[in-house]
C-alpha positions as CSV (number, residue, x, y, z in Angstrom):
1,X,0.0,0.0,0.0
2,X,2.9,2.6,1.0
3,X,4.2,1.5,-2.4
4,X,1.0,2.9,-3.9
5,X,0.7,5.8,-2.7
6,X,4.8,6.7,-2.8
7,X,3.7,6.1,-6.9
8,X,1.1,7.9,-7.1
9,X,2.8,11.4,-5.2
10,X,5.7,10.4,-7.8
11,X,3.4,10.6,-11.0
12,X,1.6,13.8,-9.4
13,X,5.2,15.7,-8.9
14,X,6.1,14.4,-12.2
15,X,3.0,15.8,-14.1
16,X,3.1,19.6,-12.5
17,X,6.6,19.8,-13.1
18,X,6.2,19.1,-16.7
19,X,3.2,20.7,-17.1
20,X,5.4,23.9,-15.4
21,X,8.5,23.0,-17.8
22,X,5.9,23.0,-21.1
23,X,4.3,26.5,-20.1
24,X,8.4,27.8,-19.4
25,X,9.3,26.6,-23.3
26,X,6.8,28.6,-24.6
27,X,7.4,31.6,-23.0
28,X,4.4,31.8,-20.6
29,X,4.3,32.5,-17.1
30,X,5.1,28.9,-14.8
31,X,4.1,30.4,-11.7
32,X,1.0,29.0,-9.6
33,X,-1.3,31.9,-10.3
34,X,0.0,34.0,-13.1
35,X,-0.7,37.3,-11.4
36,X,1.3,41.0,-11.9
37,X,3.5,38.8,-9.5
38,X,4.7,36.6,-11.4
39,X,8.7,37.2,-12.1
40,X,8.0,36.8,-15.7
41,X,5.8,39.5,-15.7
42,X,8.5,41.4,-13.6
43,X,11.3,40.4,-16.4
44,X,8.6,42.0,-19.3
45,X,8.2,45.2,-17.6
46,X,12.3,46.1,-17.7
């Protein structure tokens, strides 16, 4: 069962980080919310 659930955190962690790495390579923002915080937003404005 520990097994399981150690899989299943893996395949979670696995899937936002490349969902985070995809959204990076095409130039959009890869924070959690996207707001005026976001550094990318921050690195636009200079």
């Amino acid at each position: 069962m520990e097994i399981f659930i150690t899989i299943v955190i893996v395949l979670i962690a696995s899937f936002i980080i490349y969902k985070n790495i995809k959204k990076s390579s095409k130039g959009n923002c890869n924070c959690g919310s996207c707001s005026s915080h976001c550094s990318k937003y921050k690195n636009d404005d200079k």
